[in-house]
N, C-alpha and C positions, 0 to 999 in steps of 0.2 A: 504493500500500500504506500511506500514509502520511495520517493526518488534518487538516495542516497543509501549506502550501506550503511545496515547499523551493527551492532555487535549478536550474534548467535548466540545464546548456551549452551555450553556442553556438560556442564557438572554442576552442581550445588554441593558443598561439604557443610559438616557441622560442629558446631566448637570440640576442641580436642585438649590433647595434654601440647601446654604452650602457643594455645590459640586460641583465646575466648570467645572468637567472632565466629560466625557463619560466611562462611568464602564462597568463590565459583569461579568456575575455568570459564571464558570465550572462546572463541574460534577467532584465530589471530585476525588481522585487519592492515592490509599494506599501506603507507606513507605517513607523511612528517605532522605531525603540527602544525595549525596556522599560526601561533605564537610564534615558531621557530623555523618556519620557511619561507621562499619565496613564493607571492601571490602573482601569477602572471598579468590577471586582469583584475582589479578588487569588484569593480563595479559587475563583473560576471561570478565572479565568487559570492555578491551582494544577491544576484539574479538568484542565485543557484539554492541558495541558505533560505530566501523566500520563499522557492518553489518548495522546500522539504517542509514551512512550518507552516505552511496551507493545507501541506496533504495530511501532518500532522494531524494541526489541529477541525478536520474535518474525519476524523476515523472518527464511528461509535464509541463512545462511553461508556456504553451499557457493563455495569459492574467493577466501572473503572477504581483504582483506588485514592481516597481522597487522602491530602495533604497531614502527613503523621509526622514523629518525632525527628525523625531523620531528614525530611525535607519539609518542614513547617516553614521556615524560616523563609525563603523567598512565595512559598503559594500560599503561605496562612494570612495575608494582607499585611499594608502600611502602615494600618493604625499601631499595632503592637508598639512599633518603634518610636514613633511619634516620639516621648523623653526623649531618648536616646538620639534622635538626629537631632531635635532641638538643643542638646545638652553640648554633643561635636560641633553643630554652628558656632554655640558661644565661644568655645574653646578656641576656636578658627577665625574667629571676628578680625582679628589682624591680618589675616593672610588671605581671606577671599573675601568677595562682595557677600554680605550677612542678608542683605535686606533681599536680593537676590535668591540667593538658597534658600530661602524660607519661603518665599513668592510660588518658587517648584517646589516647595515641600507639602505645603497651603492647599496647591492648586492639585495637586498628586491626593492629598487626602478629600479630595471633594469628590471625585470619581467611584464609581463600583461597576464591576462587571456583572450586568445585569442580563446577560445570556445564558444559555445551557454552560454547563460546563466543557468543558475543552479540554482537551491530553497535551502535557506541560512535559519539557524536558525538563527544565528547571536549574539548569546549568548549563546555557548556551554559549559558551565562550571559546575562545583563540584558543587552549587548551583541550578544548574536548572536539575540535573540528582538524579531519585528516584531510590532507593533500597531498596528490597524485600532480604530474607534470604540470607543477601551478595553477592546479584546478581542484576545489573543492572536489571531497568523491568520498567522504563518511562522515558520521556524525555518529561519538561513541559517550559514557560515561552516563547510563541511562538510571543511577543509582537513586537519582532523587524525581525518576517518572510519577506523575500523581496526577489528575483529572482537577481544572480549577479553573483562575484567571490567568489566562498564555502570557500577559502583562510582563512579568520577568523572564521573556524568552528572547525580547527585545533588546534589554539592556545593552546586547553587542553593537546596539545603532550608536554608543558611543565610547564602549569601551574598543571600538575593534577600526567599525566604519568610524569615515569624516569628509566634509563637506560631500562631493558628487555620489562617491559612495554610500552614503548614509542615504541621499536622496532616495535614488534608486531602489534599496532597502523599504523606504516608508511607502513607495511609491506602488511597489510589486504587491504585499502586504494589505492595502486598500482597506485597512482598521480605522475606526473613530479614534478622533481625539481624545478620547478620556483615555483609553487603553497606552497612548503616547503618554502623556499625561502621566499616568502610574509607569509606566516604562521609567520615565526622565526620574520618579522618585526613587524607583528600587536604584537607580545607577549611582542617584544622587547619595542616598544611606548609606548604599557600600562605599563607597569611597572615602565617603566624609568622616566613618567611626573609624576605617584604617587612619588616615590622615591627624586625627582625633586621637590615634594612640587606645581607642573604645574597645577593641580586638586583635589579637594575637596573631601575625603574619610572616612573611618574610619580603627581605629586600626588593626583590621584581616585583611582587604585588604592592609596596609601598609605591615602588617608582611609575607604575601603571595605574596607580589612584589619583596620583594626581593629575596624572594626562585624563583621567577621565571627566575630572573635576571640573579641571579646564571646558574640556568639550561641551560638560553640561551646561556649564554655568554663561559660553559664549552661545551656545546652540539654543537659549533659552527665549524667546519672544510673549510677551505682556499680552 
């Protein structure tokens, strides 16, 4: 149903001695990273990542499962955070536009997804998308799949895209403005509690929050 590769199972394991988790084997999956290679064409890589979260988010639901402990956190909504972003604004007051940030934060909590539910990757990022001969051609890490608002599927319109690229992206996608809208706030959250010092990370992800910060905070119109 799906226009890109996604990962196959092959096994489920279950906690053991020096494993407390529950594991699983994939069926491997050829090529690089989009973090970590080169994109021949982004705005055809932008084409190609819309075409997968349309067919996405148009598959059945029927017994989907909804937003649990493990992926709460981007499909369980904005309000949660609501402190929390409001707390890294003040923190950041120095360093970015505050009356801004909050304008998207404001404007991000007025919104709800008031349609069916939808099947969410919920971790759409330059990390979890493979490329082939500078061509998108998989979409893997499906650990936080759950049936909700697709809202933070979008987020990569700016942690990833930027100017023509992003267009293109919002363009193919043909979504209301409220779903951009909560988009712009999930990108905005994450970034801002990294940046905020709010959450435990590491150096690349520091150095990519604030490029995203940037984008949001320029990409933002009243």
């Amino acid at each position: 149903m799906l226009p890109l590769s996604i990962p196959t199972p092959l096994a489920m394991g279950e906690p053991g001695e020096g494993y407390p988790w529950r594991w699983s084997i994939y069926r491997w999956i050829e090529g690089e990273t989009a973090a970590f290679t080169h994109i021949a064409d982004l705005n055809d890589f932008a084409i190609h990542l819309a075409k997968f979260l349309i067919a996405l988010q148009r598959i059945d639901t029927t017994d989907g499962p909804l937003p649990g402990p493990g992926n709460f956190s981007y499909i369980g909504g904005l309000a949660v955070y609501d402190d929390e972003t409001r707390r890294a604004i003040a923190i950041l007051k120095n360093k970015i536009d505050s009356v801004v940030a909050t304008q998207i934060w404001e404007r991000a909590l007025e919104t709800t997804w008031k349609r069916a539910p939808a099947w969410v990757h919920g971790d759409i990022s330059a990390g979890n998308l493979l490329v082939q001969k500078g061509k998108l051609s998989a979409v893997i890490d499906f650990g936080g799949l759950a049936i909700g608002d697709p809202a933070c599927d979008l987020v990569i319109a700016w942690k990833f895209f930027q100017g023509k690229s992003r267009e293109v992206f919002r363009e193919r996608l043909l979504l209301d403005i409220g779903i951009w809208d909560r988009a712009r706030g999930w990108a905005l959250w994450k970034a801002l509690i990294v940046e905020a010092g709010l959450t435990n990370t590491n150096a690349v992800e520091i150095a990519q929050s604030w490029r995203t910060l940037e984008e949001v905070l320029a990409d933002y119109k009243v």
